[in-house]
C-alpha positions as CSV (number, residue, x, y, z in Angstrom):
1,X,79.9,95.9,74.6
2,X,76.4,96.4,74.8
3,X,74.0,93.9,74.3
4,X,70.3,94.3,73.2
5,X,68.2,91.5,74.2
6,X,64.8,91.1,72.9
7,X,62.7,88.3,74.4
8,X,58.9,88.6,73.3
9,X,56.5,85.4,74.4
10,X,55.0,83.7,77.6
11,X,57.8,82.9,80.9
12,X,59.0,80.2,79.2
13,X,60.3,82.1,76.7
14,X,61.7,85.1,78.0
15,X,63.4,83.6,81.4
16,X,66.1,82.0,79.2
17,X,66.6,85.5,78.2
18,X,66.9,86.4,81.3
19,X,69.7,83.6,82.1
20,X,71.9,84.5,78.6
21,X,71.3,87.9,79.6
22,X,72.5,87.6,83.0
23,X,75.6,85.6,81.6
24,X,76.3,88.5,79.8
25,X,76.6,90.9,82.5
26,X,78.7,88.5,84.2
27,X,81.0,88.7,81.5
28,X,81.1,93.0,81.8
29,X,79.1,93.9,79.3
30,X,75.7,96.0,79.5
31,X,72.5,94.5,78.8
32,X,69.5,96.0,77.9
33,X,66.0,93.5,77.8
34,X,63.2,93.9,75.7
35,X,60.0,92.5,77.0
36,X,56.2,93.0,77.6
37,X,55.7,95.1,81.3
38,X,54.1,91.6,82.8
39,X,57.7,90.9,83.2
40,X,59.0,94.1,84.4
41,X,60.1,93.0,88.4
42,X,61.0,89.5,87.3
43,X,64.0,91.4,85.2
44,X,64.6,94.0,87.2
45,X,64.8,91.4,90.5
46,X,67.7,89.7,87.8
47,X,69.5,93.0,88.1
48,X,68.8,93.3,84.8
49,X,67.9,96.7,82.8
50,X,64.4,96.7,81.5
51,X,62.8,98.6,78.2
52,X,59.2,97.6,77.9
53,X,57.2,96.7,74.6
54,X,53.6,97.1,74.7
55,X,51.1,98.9,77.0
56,X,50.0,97.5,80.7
57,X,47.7,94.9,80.2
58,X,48.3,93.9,76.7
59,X,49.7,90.7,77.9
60,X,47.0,89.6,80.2
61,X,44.5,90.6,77.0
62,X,46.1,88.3,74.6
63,X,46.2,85.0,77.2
64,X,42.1,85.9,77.7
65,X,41.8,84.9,74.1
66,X,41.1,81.5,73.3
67,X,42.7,80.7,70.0
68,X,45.7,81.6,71.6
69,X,45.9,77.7,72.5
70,X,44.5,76.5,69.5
71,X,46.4,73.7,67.6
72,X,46.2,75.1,63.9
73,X,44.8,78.8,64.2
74,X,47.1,79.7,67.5
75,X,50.1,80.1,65.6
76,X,48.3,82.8,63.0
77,X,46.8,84.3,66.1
78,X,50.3,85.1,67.3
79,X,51.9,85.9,63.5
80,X,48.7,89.0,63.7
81,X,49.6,90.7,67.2
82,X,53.5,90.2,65.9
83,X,52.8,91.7,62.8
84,X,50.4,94.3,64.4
85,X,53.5,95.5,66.8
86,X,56.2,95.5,64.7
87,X,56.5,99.3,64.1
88,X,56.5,99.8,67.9
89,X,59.1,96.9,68.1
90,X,61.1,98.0,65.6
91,X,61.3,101.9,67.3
92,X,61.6,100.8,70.4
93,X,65.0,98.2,69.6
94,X,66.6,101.3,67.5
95,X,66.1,103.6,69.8
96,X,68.1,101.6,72.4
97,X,71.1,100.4,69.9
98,X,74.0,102.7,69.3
99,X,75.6,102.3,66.2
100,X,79.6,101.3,67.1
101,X,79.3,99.2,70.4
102,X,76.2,97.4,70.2
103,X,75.2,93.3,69.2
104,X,71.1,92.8,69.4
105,X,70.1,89.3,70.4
106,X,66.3,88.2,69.8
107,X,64.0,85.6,70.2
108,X,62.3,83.6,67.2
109,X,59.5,86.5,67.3
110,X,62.0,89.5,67.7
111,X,61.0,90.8,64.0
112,X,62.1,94.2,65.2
113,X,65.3,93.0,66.2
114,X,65.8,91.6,62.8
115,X,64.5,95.0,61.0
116,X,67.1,96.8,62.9
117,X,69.7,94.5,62.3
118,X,68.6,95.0,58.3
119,X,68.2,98.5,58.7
120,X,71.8,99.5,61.1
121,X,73.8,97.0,60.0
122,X,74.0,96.1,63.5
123,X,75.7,92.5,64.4
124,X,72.7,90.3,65.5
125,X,72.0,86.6,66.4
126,X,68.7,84.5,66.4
127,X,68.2,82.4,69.3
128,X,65.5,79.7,68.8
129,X,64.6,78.4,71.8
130,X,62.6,75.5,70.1
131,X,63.5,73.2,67.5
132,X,60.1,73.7,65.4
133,X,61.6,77.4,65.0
134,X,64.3,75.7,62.8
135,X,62.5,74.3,59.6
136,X,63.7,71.1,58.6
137,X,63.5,68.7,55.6
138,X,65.8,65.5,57.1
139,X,64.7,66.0,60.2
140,X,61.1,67.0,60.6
141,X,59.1,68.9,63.4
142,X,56.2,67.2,64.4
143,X,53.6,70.2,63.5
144,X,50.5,71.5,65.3
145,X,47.1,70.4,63.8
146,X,49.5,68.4,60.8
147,X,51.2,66.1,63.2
148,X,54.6,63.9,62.0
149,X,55.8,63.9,58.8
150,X,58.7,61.4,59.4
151,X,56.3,59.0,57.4
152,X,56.9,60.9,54.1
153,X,59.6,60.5,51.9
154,X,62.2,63.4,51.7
155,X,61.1,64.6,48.6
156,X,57.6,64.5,50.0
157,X,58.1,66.4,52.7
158,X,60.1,69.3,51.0
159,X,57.6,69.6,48.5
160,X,54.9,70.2,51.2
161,X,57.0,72.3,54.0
162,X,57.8,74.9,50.6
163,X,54.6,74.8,49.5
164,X,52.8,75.6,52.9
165,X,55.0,78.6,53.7
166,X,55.0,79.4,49.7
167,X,51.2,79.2,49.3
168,X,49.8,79.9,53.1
169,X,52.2,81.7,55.5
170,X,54.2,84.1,52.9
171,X,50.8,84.6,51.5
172,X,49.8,86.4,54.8
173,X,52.7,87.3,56.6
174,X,54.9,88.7,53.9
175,X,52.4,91.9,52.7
176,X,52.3,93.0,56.1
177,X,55.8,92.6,56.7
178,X,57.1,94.4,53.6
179,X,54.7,97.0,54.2
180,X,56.1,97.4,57.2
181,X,60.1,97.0,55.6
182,X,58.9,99.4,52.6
183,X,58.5,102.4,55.5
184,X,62.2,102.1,56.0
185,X,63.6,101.9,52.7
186,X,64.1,97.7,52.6
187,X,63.7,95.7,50.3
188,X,60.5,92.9,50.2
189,X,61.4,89.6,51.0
190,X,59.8,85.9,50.8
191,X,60.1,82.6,52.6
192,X,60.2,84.8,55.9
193,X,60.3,81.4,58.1
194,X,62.6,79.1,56.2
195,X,65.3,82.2,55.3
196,X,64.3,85.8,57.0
197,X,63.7,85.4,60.3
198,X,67.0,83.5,61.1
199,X,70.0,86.1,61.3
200,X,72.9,85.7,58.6
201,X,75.5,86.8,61.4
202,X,74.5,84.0,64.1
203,X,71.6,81.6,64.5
204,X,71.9,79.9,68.1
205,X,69.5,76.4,68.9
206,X,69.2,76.9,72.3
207,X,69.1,73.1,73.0
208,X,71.8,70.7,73.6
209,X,72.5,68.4,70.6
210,X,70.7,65.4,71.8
211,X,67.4,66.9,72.3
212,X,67.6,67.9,68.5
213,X,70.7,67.4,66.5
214,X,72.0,70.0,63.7
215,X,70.8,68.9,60.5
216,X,72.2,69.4,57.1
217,X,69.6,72.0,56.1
218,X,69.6,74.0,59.0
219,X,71.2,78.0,57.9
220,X,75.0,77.5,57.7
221,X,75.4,80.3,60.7
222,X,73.5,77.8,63.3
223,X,74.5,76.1,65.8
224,X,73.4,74.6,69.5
225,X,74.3,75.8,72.8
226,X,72.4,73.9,75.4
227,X,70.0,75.2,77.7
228,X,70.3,78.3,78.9
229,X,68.0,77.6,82.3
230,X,67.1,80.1,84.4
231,X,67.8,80.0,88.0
232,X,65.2,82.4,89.3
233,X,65.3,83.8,92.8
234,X,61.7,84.2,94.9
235,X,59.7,87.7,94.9
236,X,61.6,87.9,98.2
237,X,64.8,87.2,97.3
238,X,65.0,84.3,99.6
239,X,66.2,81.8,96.7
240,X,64.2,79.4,97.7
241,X,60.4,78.8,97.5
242,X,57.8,80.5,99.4
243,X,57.3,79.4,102.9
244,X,53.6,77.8,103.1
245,X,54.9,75.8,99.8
246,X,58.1,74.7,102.0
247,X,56.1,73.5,104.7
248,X,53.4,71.5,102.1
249,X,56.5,69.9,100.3
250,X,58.2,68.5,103.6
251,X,55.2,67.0,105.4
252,X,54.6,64.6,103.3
253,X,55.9,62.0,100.1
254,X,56.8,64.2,97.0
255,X,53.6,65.6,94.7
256,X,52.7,65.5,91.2
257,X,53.1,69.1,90.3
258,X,50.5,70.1,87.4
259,X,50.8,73.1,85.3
260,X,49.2,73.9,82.1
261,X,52.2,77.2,81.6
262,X,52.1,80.1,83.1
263,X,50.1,81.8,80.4
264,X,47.3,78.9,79.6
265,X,44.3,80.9,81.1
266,X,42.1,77.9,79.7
267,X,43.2,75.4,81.5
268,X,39.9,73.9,83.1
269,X,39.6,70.6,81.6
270,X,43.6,70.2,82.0
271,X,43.3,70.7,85.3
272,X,40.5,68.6,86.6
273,X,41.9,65.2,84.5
274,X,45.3,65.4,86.2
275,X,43.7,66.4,89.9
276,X,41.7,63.5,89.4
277,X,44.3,61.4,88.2
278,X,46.4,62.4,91.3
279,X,43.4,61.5,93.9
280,X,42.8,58.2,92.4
281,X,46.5,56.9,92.7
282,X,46.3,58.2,96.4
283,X,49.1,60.7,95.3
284,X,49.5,64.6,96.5
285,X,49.4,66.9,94.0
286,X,50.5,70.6,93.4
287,X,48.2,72.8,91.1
288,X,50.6,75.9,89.6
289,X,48.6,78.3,87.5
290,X,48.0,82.1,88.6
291,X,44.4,82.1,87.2
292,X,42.3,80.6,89.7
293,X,38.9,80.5,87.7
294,X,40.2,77.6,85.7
295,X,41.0,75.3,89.1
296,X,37.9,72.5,90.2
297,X,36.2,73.8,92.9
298,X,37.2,71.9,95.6
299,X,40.4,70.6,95.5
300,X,41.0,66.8,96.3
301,X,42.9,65.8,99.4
302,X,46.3,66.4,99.5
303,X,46.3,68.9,96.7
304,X,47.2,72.3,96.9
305,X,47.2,75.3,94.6
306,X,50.4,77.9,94.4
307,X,49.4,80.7,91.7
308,X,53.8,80.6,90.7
309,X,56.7,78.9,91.6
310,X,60.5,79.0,90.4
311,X,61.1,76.0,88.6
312,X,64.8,75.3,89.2
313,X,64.0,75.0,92.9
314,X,60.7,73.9,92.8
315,X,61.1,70.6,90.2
316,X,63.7,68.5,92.1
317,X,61.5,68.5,94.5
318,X,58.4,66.8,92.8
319,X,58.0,63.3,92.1
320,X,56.6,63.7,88.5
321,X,55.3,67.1,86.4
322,X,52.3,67.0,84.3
323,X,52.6,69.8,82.0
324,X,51.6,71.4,78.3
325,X,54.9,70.7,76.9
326,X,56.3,74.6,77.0
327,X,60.3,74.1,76.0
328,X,60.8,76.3,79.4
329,X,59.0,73.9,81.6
330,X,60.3,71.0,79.3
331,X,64.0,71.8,80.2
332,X,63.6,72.7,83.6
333,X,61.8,69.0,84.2
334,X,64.9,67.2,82.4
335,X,67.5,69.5,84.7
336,X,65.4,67.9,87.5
337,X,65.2,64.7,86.3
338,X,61.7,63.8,87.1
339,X,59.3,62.2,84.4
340,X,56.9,63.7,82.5
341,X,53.5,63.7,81.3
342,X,52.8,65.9,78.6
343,X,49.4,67.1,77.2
344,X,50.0,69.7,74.3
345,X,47.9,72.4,73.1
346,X,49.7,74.4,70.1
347,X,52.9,75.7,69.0
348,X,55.8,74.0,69.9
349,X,54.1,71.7,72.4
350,X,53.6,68.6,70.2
351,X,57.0,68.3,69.2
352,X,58.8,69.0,72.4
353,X,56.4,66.1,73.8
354,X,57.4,64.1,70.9
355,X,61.1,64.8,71.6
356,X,60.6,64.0,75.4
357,X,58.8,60.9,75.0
358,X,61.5,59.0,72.6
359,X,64.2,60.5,75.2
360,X,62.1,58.0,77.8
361,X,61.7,60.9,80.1
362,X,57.7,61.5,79.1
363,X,54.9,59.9,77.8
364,X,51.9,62.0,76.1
365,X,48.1,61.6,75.7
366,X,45.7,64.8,74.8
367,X,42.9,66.5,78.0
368,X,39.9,64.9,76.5
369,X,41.4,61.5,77.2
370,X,39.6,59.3,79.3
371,X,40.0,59.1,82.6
372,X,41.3,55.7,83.0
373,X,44.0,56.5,80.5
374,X,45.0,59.3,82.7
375,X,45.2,57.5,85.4
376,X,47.3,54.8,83.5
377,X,49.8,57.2,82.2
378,X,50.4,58.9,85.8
379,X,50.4,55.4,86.9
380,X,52.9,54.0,84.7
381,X,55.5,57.2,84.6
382,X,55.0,57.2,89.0
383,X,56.3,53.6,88.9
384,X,58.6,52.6,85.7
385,X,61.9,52.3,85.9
386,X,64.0,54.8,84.4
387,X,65.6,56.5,86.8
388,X,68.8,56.8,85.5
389,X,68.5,57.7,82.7
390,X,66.9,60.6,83.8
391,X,70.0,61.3,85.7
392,X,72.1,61.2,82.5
393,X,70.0,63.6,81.1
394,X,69.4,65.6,84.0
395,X,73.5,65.9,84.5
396,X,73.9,66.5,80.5
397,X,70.5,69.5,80.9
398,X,72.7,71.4,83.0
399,X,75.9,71.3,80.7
400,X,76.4,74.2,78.4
């Protein structure tokens, strides 16, 4: 067969593609990926065949935008440059799908997957990479710039989840969408979160059971899988880590590794808390971010800065990871079994933190904390036990 993956959002999203998509090949069948050009070598250096969606550039222009990272206006932000690039997402999946051999497999913002799915009657599935990306009543996402609703009765909750996508999101989405499905002779739809975007062939959780569990109201076609972590190899296809890394990580006791994602261009604030929280426990720390403008100025002893890093070799090696909470970096910590600090931004991020922490693997405070409450946190996750625990989850990560 041939298999159309589509895989639109920061490295955290698309290198799971990458991994189902290598697991594909290794079962004989051709894959083609979908994805912005920024991740043109990483694919290819997977052995993987690349189609690109967007312009040079286009990428680094949306993570120089602010909002991006904002708690409630960052997911609207994204909803616009999806809904901006769907014709060019739509032509560029058809023109790659045949109509007799192939099966299209998207992300939770491959709209143009799910267009040509509509539109070929091609077999397709969802994958959701993130457990916010399924909607549900019993068992609630904790929401950016709304928070928990757990709190609420049922009937509470359901009465508020409908009327927010009823009277906000379908509101703004849904003209621009059936515009957009009007060109190609389909028919309009509503409640494009709860009911569109999720395939009726196959919706895939890409999470193991115990980070979120199926729940009654979930589409009848979904179901979990685990996570599909990505083993990447280094630019020089080594395998390992670069070599001035190597020699930081084995002259001396295990850092803190701090990271804000690979697309948080913002980061500033993040940064400078969690440096200084490393220098005032004595720790080392390792700064990961490829935009150096948002690092302090001078670094504090024993920190160093490396602008990327493969996770599944980098992580084990670290004695704790403060991080924004990304599901990527989120699974790769648990594989590793190293605790967590969290410090979310938007999206996804509050949830997955609030997933981690009742795990026991994380704990979670917001960048403008104080100091001393930074310090207490690193503190407390550097020295409690816990241990393993971690390794149950970090053995149970890698299943699936």
């Amino acid at each position: 067969m041939q298999f159309v993956v589509s895989a639109l959002g920061s490295a955290g999203d698309v290198h799971p593609f990458i991994a189902i998509s290598q697991a594909l090949q290794a079962r004989g069948h051709r894959v083609q990926m979908i994805a912005s050009t920024y991740f043109e070598a990483r694919i290819r250096r997977a052995g993987i065949e690349f189609t690109p969606l967007g312009a040079a550039g286009d990428f680094e222009n949306l993570l120089a935008r602010a909002e991006l990272w904002h708690p409630r206006q960052g997911g609207r932000f994204v909803l616009d440059e999806l809904l901006k690039r769907l014709p060019e997402a739509f032509a560029v999946t058809a023109a790659l799908s045949r109509p007799r051999d192939t099966v299209l497999v998207g992300s939770s913002l491959s709209w143009g997957l799910r267009l040509v799915q509509e539109h070929s009657g091609l077999p397709a599935a969802t994958v959701h990479l993130s457990p916010i990306c399924l909607p549900s009543v019993t068992g609630p996402s904790v929401l950016p710039g709304v928070g928990d609703l757990s709190w609420l009765p049922v009937w509470a909750r359901r009465a508020l989840l409908s009327g927010v996508e009823r009277l906000f999101i379908d509101r703004w989405v849904a003209p621009r969408l059936n515009q957009v499905r009007t060109g190609l002779g389909l028919a309009s739809v509503q409640r494009v979160f709860s009911r569109w975007m999720h395939s009726p062939d196959l919706v895939i959780g890409a999470w193991p059971d115990w980070f979120a569990p199926p729940q009654p109201d979930w589409p009848a076609q979904a179901q979990t899988s685990g996570f599909p972590l990505f083993h990447e190899r280094s630019p020089t296809d080594s395998g390992g880590l670069d070599p001035s890394l190597e020699v930081f990580l084995a002259t001396g006791p295990a850092p803190v590794g701090i990271t804000p994602g690979s697309a948080m261009a913002h980061g500033a604030a993040f940064f400078a808390q969690a440096a200084a929280a490393c220098a005032s426990l004595g720790q080392r720390a390792l700064l990961i971010s490829p935009f150096l403008e948002q690092l302090p100025a001078v670094l504090p002893a024993g920190a160093v800065h490396v602008p990327y890093a493969p996770f599944s070799a980098l992580l084990p090696r670290l004695s704790a990871l403060v991080h924004h909470g990304g599901i990527g970096t989120s699974a790769q910590a648990l594989a590793a079994g190293i605790p967590q600090l969290v410090v979310p931004f938007a999206h996804d991020q509050f949830d997955n933190a609030a997933r981690l922490h009742r795990l026991g693997v994380a704990v979670s405070l917001r960048t403008q904390a104080p100091a001393a409450e930074w310090r207490s946190a690193l503190q407390g996750l550097l020295e409690a036990p816990g241990r393993e625990g971690r390794a149950v989850l970090q053995r149970r990560a890698h299943e699936g």
